[in-house]
C-alpha positions as MATLAB code, in Angstrom:
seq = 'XXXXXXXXXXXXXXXXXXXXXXXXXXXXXXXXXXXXXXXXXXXXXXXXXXXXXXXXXXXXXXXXXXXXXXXXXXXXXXXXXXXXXXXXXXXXXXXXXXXXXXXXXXXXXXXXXXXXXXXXXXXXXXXXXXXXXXXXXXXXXXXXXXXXXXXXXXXXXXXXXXXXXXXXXXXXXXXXXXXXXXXXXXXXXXXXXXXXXXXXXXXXXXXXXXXXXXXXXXXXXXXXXXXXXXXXXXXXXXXXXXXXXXXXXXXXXXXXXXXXXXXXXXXXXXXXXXXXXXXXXXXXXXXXXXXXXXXXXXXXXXXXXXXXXXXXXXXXXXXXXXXXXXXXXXXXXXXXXXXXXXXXXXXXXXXXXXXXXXXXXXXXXXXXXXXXXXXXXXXXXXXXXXXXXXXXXXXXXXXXXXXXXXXXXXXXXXXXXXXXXXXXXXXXXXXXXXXXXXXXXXXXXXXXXXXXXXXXXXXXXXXXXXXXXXXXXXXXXXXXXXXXXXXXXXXXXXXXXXXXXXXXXXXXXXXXXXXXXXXXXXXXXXXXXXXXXXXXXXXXXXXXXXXXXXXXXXXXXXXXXXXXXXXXXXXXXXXXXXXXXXXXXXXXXXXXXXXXXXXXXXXXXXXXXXXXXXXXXXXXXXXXXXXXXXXXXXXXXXXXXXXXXXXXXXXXXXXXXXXXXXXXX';
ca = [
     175.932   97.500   21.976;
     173.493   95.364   24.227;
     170.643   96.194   26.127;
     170.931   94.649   29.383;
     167.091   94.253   31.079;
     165.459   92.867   34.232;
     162.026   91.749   35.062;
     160.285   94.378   37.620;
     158.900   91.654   40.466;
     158.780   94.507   43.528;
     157.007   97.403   43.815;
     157.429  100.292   46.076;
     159.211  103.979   46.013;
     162.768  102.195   45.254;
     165.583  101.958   42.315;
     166.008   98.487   40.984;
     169.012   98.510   38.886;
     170.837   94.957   36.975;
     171.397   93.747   40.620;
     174.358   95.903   41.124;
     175.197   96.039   44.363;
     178.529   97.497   45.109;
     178.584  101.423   45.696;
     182.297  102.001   44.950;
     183.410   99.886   42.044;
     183.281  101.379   38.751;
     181.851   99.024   35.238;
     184.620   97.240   33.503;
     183.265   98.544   30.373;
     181.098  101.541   30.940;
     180.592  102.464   27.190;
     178.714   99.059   26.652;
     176.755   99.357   29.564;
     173.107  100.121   30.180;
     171.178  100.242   33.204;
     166.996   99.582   33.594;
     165.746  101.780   36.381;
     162.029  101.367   37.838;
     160.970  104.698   39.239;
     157.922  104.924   41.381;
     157.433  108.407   42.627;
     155.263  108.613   45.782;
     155.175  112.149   46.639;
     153.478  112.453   50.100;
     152.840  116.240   51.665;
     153.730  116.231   55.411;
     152.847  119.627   57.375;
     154.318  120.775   59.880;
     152.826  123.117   62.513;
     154.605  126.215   63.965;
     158.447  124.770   62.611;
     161.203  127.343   61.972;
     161.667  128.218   58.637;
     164.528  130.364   56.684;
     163.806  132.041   53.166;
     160.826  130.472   52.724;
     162.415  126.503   53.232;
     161.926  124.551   56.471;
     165.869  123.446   56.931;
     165.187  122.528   60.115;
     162.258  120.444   62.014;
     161.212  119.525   65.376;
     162.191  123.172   67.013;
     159.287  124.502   67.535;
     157.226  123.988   71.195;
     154.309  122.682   69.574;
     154.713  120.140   66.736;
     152.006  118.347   64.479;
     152.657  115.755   61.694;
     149.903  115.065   59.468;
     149.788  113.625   56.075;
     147.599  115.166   53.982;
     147.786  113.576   50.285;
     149.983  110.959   48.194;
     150.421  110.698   44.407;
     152.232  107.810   42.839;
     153.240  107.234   39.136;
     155.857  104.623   37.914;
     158.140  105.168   35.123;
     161.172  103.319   33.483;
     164.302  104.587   32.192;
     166.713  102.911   30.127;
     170.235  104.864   30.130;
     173.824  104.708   29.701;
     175.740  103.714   32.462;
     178.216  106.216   33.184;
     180.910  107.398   35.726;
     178.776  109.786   37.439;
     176.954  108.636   40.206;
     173.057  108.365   39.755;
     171.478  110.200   42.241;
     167.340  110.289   43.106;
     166.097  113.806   42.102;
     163.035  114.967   43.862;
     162.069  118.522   45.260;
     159.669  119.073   47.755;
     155.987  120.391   47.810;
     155.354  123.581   49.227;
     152.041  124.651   50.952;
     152.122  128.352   52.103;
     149.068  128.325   54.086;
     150.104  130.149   57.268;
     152.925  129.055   58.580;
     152.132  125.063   57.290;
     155.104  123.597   55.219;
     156.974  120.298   54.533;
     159.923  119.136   56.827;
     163.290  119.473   54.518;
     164.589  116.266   55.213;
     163.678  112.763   54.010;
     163.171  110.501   56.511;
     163.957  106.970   56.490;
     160.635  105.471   54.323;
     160.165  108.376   51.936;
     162.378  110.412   49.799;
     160.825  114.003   50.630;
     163.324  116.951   50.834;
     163.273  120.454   50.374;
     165.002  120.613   46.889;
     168.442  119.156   47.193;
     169.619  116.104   46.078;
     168.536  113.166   47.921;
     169.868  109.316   47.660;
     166.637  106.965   47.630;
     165.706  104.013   49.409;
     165.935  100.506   48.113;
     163.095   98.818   49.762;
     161.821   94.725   50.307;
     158.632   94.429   49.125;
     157.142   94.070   52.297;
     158.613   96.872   53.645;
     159.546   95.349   56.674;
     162.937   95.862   56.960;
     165.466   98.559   56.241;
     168.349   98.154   53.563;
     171.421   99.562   52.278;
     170.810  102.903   50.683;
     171.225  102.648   47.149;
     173.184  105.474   46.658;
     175.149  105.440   43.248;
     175.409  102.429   41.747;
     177.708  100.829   38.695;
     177.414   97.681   36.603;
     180.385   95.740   38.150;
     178.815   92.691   39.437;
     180.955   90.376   41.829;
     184.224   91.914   42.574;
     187.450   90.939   39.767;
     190.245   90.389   42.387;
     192.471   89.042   39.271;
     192.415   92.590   37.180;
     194.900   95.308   36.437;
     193.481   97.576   38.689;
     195.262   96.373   41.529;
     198.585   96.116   40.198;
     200.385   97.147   42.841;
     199.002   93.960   44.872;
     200.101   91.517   42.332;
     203.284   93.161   41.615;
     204.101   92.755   45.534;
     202.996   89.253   45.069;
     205.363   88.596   42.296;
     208.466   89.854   44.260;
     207.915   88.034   47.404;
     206.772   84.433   45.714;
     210.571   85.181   43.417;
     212.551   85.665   46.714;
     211.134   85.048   49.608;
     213.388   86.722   51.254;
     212.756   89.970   49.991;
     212.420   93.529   52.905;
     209.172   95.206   51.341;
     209.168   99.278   51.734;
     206.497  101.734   51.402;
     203.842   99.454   51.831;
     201.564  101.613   53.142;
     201.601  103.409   49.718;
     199.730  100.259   49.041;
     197.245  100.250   51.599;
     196.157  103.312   51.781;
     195.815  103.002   47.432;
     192.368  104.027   46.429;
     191.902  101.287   44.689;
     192.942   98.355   47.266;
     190.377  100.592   49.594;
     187.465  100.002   47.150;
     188.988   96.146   46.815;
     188.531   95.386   49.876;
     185.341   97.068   50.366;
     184.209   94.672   47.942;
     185.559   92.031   49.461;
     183.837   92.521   52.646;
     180.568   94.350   51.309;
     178.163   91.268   51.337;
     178.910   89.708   54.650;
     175.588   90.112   56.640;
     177.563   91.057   60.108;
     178.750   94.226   58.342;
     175.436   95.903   58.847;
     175.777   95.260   63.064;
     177.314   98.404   64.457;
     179.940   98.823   66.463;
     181.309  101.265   69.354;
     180.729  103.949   67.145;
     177.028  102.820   65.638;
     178.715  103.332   62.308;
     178.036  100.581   59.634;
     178.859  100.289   55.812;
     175.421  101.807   55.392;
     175.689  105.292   53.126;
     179.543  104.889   52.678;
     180.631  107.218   49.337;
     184.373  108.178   48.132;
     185.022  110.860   50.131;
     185.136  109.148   53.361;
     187.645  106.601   51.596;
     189.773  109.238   50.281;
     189.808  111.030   53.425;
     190.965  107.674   55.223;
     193.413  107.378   52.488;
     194.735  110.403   53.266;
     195.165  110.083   57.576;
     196.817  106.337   56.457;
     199.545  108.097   54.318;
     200.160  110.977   56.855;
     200.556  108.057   59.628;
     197.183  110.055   61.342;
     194.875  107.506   61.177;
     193.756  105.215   64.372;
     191.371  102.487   65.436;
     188.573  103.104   67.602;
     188.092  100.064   70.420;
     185.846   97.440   69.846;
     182.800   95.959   71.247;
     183.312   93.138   73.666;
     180.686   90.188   73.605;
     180.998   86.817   75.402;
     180.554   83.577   73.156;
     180.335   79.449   73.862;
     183.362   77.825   73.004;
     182.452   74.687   71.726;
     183.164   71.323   73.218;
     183.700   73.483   76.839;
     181.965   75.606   79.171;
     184.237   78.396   79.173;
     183.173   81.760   77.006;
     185.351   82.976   74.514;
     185.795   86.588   74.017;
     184.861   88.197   70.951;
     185.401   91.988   69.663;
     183.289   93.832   67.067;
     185.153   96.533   65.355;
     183.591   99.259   63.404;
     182.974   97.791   60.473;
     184.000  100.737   58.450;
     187.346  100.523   60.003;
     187.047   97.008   58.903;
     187.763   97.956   55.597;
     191.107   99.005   56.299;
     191.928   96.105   58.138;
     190.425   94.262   54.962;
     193.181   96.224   53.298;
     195.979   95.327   55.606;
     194.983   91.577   55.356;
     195.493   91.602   51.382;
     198.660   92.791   51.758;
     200.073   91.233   54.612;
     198.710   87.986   52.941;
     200.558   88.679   49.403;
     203.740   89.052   51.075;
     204.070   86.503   53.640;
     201.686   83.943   51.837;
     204.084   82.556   49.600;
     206.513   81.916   52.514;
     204.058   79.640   54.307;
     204.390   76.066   54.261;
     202.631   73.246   52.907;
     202.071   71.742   56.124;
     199.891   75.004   57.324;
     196.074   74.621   56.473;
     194.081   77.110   58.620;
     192.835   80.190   56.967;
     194.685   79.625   53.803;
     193.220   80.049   50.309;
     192.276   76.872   48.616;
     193.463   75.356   52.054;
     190.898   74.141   55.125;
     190.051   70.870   57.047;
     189.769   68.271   53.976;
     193.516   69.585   52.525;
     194.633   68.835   56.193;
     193.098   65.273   56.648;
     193.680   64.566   53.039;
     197.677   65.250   53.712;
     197.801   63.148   57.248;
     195.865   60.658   54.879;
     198.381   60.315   52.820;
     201.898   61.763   54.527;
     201.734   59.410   57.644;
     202.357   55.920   56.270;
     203.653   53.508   58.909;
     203.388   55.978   62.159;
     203.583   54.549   65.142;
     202.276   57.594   67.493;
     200.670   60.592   67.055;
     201.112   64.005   69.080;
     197.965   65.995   69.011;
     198.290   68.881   70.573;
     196.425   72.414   70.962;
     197.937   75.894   72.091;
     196.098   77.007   75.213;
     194.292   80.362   74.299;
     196.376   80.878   71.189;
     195.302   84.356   69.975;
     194.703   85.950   73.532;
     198.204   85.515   74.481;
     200.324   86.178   71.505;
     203.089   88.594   72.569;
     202.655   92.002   70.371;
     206.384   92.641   70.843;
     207.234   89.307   68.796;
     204.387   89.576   66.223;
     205.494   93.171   65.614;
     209.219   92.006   65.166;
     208.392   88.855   62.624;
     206.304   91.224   60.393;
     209.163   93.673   61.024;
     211.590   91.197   58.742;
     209.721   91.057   55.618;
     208.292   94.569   55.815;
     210.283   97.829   56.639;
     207.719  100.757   56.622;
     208.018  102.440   59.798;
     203.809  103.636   58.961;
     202.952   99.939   58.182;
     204.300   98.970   61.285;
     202.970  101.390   63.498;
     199.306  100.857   62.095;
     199.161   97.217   63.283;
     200.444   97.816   66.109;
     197.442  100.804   66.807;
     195.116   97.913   65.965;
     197.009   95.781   68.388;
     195.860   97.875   70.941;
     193.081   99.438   70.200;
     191.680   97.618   72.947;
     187.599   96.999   73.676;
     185.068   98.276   75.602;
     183.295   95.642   78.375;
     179.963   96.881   80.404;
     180.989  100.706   79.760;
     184.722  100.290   80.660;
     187.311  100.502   78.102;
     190.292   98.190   78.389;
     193.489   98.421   76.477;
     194.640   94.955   75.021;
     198.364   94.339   75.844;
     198.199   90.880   74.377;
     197.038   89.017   71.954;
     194.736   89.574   68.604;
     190.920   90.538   69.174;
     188.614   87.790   68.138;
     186.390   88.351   65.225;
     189.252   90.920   63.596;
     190.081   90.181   59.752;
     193.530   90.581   60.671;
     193.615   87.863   63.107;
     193.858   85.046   61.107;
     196.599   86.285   58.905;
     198.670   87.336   62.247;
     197.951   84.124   64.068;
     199.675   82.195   60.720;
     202.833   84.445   60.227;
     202.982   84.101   64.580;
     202.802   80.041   64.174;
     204.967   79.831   60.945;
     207.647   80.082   62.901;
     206.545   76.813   64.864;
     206.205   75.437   61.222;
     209.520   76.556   60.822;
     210.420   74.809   63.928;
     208.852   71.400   63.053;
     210.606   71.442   59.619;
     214.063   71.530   61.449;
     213.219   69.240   63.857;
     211.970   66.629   61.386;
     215.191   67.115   59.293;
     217.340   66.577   62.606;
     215.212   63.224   63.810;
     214.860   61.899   60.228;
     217.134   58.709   59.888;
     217.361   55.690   57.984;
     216.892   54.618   54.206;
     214.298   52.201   54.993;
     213.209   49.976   57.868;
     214.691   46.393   58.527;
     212.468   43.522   57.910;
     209.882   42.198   60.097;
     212.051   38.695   62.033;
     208.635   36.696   61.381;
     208.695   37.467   57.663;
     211.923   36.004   57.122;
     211.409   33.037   59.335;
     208.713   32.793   57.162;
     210.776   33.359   54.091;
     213.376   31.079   55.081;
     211.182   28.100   56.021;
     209.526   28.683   52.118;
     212.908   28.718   50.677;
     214.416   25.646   52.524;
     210.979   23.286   52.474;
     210.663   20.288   49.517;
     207.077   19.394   50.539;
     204.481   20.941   48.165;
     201.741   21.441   50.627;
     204.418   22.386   54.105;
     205.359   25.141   50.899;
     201.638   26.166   50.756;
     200.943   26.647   54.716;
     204.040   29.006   54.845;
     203.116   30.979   52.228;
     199.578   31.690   53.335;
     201.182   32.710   57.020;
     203.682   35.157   55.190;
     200.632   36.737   53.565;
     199.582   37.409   56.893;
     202.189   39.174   58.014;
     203.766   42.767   57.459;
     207.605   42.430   55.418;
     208.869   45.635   57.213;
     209.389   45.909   60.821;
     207.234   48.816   62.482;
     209.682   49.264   65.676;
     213.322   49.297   63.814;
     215.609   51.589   66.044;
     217.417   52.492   63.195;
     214.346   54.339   61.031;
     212.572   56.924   62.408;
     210.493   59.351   60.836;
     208.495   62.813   61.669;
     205.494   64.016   59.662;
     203.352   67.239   61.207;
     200.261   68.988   60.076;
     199.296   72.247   61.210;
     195.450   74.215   61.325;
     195.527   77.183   63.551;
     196.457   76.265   66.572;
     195.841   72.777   66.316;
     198.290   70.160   64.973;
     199.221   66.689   64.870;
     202.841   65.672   64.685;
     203.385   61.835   62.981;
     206.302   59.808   64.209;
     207.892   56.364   63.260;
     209.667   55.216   66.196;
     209.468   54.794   69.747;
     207.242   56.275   72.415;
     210.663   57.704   74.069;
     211.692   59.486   70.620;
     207.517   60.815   70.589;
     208.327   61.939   74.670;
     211.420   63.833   73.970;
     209.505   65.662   70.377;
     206.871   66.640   72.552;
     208.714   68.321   75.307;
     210.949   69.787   72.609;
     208.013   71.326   71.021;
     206.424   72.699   74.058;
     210.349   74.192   75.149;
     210.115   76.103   71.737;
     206.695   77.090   72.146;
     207.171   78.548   76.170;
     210.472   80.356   75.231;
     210.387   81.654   71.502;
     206.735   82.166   71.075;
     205.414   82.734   75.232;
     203.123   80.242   74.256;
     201.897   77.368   76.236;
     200.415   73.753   75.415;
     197.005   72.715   76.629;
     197.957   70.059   79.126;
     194.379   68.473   78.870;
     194.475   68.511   75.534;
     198.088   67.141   74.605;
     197.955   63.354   74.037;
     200.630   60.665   72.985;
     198.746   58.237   70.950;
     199.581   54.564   69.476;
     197.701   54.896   66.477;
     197.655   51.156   66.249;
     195.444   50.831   69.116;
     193.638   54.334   69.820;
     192.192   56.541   67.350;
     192.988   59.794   66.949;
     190.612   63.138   67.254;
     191.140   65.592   64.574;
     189.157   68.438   62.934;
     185.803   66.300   63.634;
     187.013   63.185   62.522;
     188.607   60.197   64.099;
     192.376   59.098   62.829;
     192.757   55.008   63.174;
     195.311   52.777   62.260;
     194.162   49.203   60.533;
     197.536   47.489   60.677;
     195.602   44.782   62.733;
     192.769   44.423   60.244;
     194.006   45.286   56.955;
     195.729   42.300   55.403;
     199.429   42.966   53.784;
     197.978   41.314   50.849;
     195.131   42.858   48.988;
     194.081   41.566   45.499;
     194.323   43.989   42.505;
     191.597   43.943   39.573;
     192.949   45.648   36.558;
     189.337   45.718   33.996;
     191.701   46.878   31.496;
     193.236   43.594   30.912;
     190.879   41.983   32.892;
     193.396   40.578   35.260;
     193.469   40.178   39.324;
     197.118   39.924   40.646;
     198.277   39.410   44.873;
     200.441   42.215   45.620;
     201.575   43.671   49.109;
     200.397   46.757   50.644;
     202.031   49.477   53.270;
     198.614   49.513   55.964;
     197.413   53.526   55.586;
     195.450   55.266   57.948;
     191.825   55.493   57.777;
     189.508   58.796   58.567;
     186.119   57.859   59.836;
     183.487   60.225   61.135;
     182.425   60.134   64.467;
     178.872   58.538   64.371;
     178.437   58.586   67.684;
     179.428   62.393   68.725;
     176.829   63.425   65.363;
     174.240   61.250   66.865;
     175.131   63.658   70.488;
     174.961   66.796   68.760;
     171.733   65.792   66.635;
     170.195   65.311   70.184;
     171.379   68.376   71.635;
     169.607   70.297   68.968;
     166.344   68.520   69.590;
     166.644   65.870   66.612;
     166.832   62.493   68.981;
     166.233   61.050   72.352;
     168.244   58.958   74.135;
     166.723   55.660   75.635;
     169.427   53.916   77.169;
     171.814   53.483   74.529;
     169.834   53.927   71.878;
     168.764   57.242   69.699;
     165.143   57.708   68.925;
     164.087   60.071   66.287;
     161.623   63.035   67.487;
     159.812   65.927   66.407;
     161.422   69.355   66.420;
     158.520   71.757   67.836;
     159.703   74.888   66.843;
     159.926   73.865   62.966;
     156.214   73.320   63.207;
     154.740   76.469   61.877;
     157.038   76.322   59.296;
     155.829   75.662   55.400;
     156.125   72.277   54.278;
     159.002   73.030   51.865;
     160.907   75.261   54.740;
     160.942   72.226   57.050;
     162.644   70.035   53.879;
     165.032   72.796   53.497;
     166.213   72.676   56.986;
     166.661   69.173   57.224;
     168.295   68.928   53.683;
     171.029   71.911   55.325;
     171.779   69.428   58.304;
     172.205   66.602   55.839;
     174.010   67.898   53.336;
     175.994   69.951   55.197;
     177.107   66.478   57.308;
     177.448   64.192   54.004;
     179.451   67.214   52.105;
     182.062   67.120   55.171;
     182.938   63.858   55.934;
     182.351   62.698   51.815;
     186.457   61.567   52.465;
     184.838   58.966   55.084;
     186.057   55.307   55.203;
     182.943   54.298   57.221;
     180.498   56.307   54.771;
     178.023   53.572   55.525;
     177.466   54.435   58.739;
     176.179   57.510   57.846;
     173.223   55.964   56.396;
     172.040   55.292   60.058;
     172.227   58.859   60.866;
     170.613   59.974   57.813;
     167.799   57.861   58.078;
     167.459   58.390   61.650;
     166.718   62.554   60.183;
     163.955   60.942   58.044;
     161.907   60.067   60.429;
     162.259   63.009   62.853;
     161.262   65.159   59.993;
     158.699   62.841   59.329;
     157.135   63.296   62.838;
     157.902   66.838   62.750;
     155.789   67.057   59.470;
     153.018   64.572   61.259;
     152.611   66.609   64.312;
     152.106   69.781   61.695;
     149.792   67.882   60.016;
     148.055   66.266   62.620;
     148.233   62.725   61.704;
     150.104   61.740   64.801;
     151.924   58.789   63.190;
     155.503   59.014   60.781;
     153.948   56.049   58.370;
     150.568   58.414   57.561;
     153.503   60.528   56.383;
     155.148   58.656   54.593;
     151.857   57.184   53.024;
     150.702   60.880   51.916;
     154.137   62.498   50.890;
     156.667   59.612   49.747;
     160.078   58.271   50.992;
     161.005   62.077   50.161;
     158.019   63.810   51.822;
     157.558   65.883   48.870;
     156.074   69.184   49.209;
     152.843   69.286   47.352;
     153.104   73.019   46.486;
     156.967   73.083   45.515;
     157.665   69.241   44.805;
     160.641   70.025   46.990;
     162.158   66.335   48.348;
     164.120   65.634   51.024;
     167.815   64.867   50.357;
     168.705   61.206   50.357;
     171.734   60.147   48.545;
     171.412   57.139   46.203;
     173.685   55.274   47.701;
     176.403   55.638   51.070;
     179.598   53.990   48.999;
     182.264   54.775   50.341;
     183.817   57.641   48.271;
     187.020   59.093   49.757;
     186.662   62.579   47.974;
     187.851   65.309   49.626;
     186.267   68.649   48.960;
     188.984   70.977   47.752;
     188.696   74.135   45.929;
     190.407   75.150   42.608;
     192.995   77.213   43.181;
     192.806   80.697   41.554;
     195.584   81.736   38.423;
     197.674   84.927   40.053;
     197.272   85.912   36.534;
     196.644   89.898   35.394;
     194.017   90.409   32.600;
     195.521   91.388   29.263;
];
């Protein structure tokens, strides 16, 4: 028995619960839970003039000819309750006041600040404190805090999960039995519940706003009949970065996002463990570090690099294909047909509605999950192709090493014995262009990928061509020519996921001195050269003065003011510059040229030191600096700005934990 409370910090006619905030869920332990309510009545008496009226009770308002609202009086009490939290929805009871002075009464309905009515049971408001801005009705609410994905009450997911990671292999029926299950509805309602974009209608104005059970159930019900369809979306043109071309982008109704939400978990649970290790994009526990951290550490000794990108990936996937890939691991004739609906739902552009033929609509849930099980087969692909061109135990020696070898072994004189051994230090024992060893590593995010090979540039020709063969008659997929580059890693970097690939077999020695502090010993042993990620200083330096950060003089970068941070509060402005920072420092913490960032960084001192000075009005950065610190502390909220201790170089990649697909006992 516990008594769970809050402290009351808004006021206003609102419910403020334990900071529940999902309207579906039920508690996880609803006889040990309580619930703190703050109740603050505000009764306000609106007449109406001349409004038609049945039995006494104004049902409807506005039809009348002449119409007068007029408030007359307001009385407000609070009150707190402390009850059991039950599986009954909590509901706002108020009835409405009644003034029979001629034909004078209350409208029957609440509108959208006050919870007036004419008797009936009415869902109240949760409000900011300001007022200023409508939110989500509160509706009824349970003590469930974040969604439990790993629980028994989705069985059925896990169970699928269990038979498709113990043969991948395996035809899945009835699926839609799954989908359209009440509670995978309500799980991926959760799922999707907090995102701010879910509150942006689309087509159909409709938003997550007021949703209760029996619009789920009845969707529930149209999915298992095979009834139910997607409305079209709402077309909207976006910048695609690095290019001046718009990329398209659909917003769906977001309530019809939930069953897409649904469709995603399960498509995911079934063709998730089937995906390779090479695959990165749109993964769990998978993203840009897992991909840089396995071309860190999976292309030893490449010679070129293929990085290529598939022109317009998700606009031109082929439905027909997608359709008949899913079709192999999943056999319900409903499933099926559902994707396909929101296949083609199509969009609506300037007034016109267009029906998609091709391709996934940008900004869907599902496309992420249908772009991976289209390009698995390209993984698929790759992982037959590297088996076919793989060859060789291990490469021949480098000649110059065993000149060098042979010259040590046949010399008498002590000091001749020396000089050769300090120019076969120098040089690399294996040979990085033997005919007879070739090797073919890939890595694959989205659309993007870089393919890793150990030979020579005739053997990286023929891959590509192969690749972009497969890609034009399997998939009806083409390869951006602009795009598509054959690299020598050992003397051009590399441009991947923001960060620059380079090789240092010219400047990183084959012999590299070991410290072991445990026995406090320092031993000459030889090294395989690695590739090294660096970020690229320059292109954050051009983006930094895009946004107004810098100015270019010549080839230098001058730190500036950013004007329209100005009216911001001291501790605001930190707060932005500390995002930019740490959000560039937390990406690129894997960097071999860390240090460089220290330039950049410091360079974001002083333009929010001249941002603060022209707030302030003391014209110059080192009055800043004089009155606030290094950190330009906030006086008020002794909020600093973010500077890292030191800029050592690191090389730790962010990766998350992954989650135990394990049930709750």
């Amino acid at each position: 028995m516990s008594l769970k409370t809050l402290s009351f910090i808004k006021v206003g006619n609102y419910f403020d619960n334990s900071r529940n905030e999902s309207l579906l869920r039920e508690p996880e332990f609803p006889n040990n839970s309580r619930q703190v309510i703050l109740i603050m009545n505000r009764i306000t008496k609106l007449i109406h003039i001349d409004g038609f009226t049945l039995n006494f009770i104004h049902f409807i308002s506005g039809n009348s000819i002449y119409v007068i609202w007029k408030s007359t009086r307001m009385y407000t009490f609070p009150r707190v309750i402390i009850t059991r939290q039950g599986h009954k929805p909590l509901y706002n009871m108020q009835r409405s006041k009644m003034s029979f002075i001629g034909k004078q009464k209350n409208s029957g309905y609440p509108t959208i600040w006050k919870d007036q009515g004419y008797g009936t049971l009415v869902v109240g408001n949760k409000m900011f404190q300001s007022h200023s801005r409508y939110q989500r009705g509160v509706g009824f609410r349970f003590l469930s805090g974040k969604p439990c994905t790993i629980s028994n009450e989705c069985a059925k997911l896990w169970n699928l999960r269990e038979v498709n990671l113990e043969n991948k292999l395996n035809v899945n029926k009835n699926t839609i039995h799954i989908i359209s299950d009440m509670k995978v509805l309500v799980l991926a309602y959760e799922l999707i519940k907090s995102n701010s974009e879910n509150m942006t209608p689309g087509v159909d104005k409709s938003t997550l706003d007021g949703l209760d059970m029996l619009w789920l159930q009845k969707v529930s019900t149209e999915l298992k009949q095979g009834k139910f369809f997607f409305s079209p979306g709402r077309k909207k043109y976006i910048p695609k970065p690095g290019s001046t071309e718009k990329r398209p982008l659909g917003i769906a109704s977001f309530r019809e996002k939930i069953v897409q939400k649904a469709i995603q978990l399960v498509l995911a649970f079934i063709f998730e463990p089937s995906f390779l290790n090479n695959s990165h994009g749109f993964r769990p526990n998978r993203g840009n570090h897992t991909a840089l951290k396995m071309v860190k550490s999976d292309f030893h000794g490449v010679s070129w690099v293929i990085k290529g990108d598939i022109s317009k990936c998700f606009d031109e996937i082929n439905h027909s294909i997608l359709l008949g890939l899913i079709s192999k691991k999943i056999s319900c004739e409903k499933t099926i047909t559902l994707i396909h609906r929101g296949l083609e739902a199509g969009f609506i552009d300037l007034g016109v509605f267009i029906k998609t033929k091709m391709g996934t609509p940008q900004g869907s849930i599902l496309s992420p999950i249908l772009c991976n099980i289209y390009l698995h087969e390209l993984d698929l692909f790759l992982l037959q192709l590297k088996t076919k061109f793989d060859k060789g135990i291990g490469r021949a020696k480098n000649p110059v090493y065993r000149s060098h070898q042979y010259k040590l072994s046949t010399s008498k004189i002590s000091l001749e014995k020396k000089l050769v051994r300090r120019d076969l230090w120098n040089v690399h024992s294996l040979s990085p262009l033997d005919p007879n060893f070739c090797r073919l590593h890939f890595v694959r995010y989205v659309d993007d990928f870089v393919v890793g090979i150990t030979s020579s540039y005739d053997t990286a020709l023929e891959v590509k061509n192969i690749i972009n063969n497969f890609l034009l008659a399997h998939l009806k997929l083409n390869l951006n020519d602009i795009k598509i580059k054959i690299t020598h890693i050992r003397k051009k970097e590399v441009f991947f996921l923001g960060t620059l690939i380079k090789g240092n077999f010219k400047k990183e020695r084959p012999i590299r001195l070991v410290h072991f502090s445990s026995k406090q010993l320092s031993i000459k042993t030889r090294v395989t050269p690695k590739l090294s990620l660096h970020a690229p200083i320059k292109n954050l330096f051009d983006k930094a003065t895009e946004e107004g950060f810098f100015q270019k003089a010549g080839v230098k970068y001058e730190p500036t003011f950013v004007g329209h941070l100005i009216n911001m509060d001291h501790a605001d402005i930190l707060g932005f510059y500390n995002s930019k920072i740490r959000g560039v420092l937390n990406y690129y913490s894997f960097a071999d040229n860390h240090k460089s960032l220290g330039s950049w960084v410091h360079g974001m001192q002083f333009s929010c030191a001249r941002t603060l000075a022209l707030k302030y009005k003391l014209r110059f950065a080192s009055k800043i600096f004089k009155k606030f610190g290094t950190y330009l502390t906030c006086p008020d909220t002794k909020r600093k700005l973010y500077l890292p201790i030191t800029f050592k170089r690191t090389q730790i990649f962010q990766i998350n934990i992954p989650i135990p697909f394990k049930k709750k006992k």
